[in-house]
C-alpha positions as CSV (number, residue, x, y, z in Angstrom):
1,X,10.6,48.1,1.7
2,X,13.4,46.4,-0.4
3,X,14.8,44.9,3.4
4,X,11.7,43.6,4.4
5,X,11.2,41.9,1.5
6,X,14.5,40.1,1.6
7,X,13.1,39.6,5.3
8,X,10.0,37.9,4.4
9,X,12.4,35.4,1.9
10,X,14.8,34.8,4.6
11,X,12.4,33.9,6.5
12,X,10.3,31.7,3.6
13,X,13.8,29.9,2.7
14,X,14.2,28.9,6.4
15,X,10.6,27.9,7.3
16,X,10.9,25.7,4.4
17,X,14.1,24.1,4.9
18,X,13.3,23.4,8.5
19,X,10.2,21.8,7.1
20,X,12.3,19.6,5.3
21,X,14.5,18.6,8.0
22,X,11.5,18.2,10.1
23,X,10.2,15.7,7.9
24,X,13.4,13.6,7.2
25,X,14.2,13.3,10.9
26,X,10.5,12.1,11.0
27,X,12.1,9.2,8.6
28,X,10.6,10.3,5.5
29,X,12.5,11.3,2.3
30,X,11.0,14.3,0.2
31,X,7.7,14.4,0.4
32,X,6.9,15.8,-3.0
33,X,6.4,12.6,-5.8
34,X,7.2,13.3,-9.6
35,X,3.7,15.1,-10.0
36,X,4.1,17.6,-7.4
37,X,2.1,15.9,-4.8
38,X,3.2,15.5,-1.0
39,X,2.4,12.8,1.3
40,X,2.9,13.2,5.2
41,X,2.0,11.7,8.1
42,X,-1.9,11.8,9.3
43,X,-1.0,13.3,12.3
44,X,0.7,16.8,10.7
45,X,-2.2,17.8,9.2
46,X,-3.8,21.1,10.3
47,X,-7.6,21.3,9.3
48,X,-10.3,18.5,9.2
49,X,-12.6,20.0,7.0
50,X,-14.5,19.6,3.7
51,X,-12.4,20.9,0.6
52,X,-13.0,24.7,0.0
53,X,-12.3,25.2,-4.1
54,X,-10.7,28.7,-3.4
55,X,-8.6,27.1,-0.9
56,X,-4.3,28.1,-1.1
57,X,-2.0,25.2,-2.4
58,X,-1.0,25.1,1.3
59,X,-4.5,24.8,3.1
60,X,-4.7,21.7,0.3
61,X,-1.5,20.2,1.4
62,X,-2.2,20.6,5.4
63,X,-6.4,19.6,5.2
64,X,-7.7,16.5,5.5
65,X,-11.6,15.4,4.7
66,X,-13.7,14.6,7.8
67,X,-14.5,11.4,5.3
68,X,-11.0,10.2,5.0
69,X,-9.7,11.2,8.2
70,X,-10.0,8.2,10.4
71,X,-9.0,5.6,7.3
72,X,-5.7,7.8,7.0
73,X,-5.2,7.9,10.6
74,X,-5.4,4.0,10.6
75,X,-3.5,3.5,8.2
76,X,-0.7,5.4,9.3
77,X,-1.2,3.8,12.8
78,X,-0.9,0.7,11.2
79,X,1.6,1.5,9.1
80,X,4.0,2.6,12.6
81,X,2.6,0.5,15.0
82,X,5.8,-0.5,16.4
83,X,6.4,3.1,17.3
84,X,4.0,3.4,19.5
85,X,4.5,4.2,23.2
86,X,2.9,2.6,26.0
87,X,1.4,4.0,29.0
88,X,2.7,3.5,32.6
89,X,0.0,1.6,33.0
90,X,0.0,-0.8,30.2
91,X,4.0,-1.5,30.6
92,X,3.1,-2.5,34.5
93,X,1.2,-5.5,33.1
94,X,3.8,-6.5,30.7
95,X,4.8,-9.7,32.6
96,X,1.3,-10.9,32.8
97,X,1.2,-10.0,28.8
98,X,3.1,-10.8,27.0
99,X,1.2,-9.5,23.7
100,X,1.9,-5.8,24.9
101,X,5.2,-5.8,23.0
102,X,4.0,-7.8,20.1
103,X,3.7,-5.3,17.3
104,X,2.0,-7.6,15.1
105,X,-0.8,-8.2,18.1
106,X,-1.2,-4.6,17.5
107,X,-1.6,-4.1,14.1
108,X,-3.5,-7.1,13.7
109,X,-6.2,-5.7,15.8
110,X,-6.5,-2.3,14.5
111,X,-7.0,-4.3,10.9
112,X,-9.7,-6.5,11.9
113,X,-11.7,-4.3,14.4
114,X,-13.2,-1.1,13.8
115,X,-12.1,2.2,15.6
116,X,-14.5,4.0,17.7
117,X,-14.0,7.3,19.5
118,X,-13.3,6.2,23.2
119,X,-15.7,7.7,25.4
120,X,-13.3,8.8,28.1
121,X,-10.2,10.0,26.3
122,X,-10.6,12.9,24.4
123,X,-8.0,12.3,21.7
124,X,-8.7,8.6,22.5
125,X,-9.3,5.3,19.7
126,X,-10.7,2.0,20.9
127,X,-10.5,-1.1,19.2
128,X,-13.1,-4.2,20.4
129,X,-12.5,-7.1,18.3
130,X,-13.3,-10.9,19.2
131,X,-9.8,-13.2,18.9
132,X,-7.7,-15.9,20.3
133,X,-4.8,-16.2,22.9
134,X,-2.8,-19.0,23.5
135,X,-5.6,-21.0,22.4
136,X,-8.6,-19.2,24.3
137,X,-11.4,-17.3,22.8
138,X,-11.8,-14.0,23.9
139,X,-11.8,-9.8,23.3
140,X,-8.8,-8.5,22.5
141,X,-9.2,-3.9,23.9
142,X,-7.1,-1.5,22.8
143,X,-7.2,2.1,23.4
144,X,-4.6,4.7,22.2
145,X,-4.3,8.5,22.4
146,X,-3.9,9.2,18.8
147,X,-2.3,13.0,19.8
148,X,0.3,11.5,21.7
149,X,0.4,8.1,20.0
150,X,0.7,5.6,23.3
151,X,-1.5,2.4,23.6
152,X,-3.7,3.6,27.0
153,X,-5.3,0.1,27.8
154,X,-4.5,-3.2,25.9
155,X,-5.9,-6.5,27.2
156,X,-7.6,-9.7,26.2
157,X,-10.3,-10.9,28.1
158,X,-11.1,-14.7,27.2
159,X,-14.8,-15.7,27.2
């Protein structure tokens, strides 16, 4: 009994400290603030679900609410919008526009549109909000797939 308890806290010790070093190369410093709680990225949580009161300390820190979910998924979206990839597809338009690589384009239309689940990608966000391009009125698209973070489909189509 007494070596599988060591076991288990070997085990513990490392599952943590990997943890950590997960989350620093991720670019963040220690998660924990002053008062004990932890902040992490949107897209490392484990459960969307309403908040159970017997729930552990670590169901807490891995679950989200269904009612904050997509404003802390935007948010952090926002937040590292020039991280995100870009599809095949999107980078073969890239000479005909320009806006593909402008990170503030980006973030500027997640901000002022409202996210919608897109209807063909399963993991998929779309943005549809009207805006201007090199002096043209128009609707600015963008759909990303939030599980792999990639912008699918970005365009502006003047009016």
């Amino acid at each position: 009994m007494k070596k599988f308890s060591v076991a288990v806290l070997v085990a513990v010790i490392l599952v943590v400290s990997i943890g950590f070093v997960g989350i620093e190369m991720l670019g963040m410093s220690h998660p924990f603030t002053d008062s004990g709680e932890a902040s992490i990225p949107i897209l490392m949580y484990h459960n969307v679900s309403p908040w159970v009161p017997s729930f552990s300390d670590e169901n807490k820190f891995v679950t989200v609410k269904p009612e904050d979910f997509a404003a802390k998924t935007i948010d952090y979206l926002v937040k590292n919008a020039e991280s995100l990839k870009r599809s095949a597809t999107v980078m073969n338009n890239v000479a005909m526009r320009a806006y593909i690589n402008s990170t503030l384009t980006i973030q500027e239309i997640m901000q002022s549109g409202t996210a919608v689940k897109d209807a063909y990608l399963q993991n998929g966000l779309k943005w549809v909000t009207s805006g201007t391009y090199n002096g043209s009125e128009g609707t600015w698209e963008l759909v990303l797939d939030v599980a792999t973070q990639t912008i699918i489909h970005f365009q502006f189509r003047s009016h």
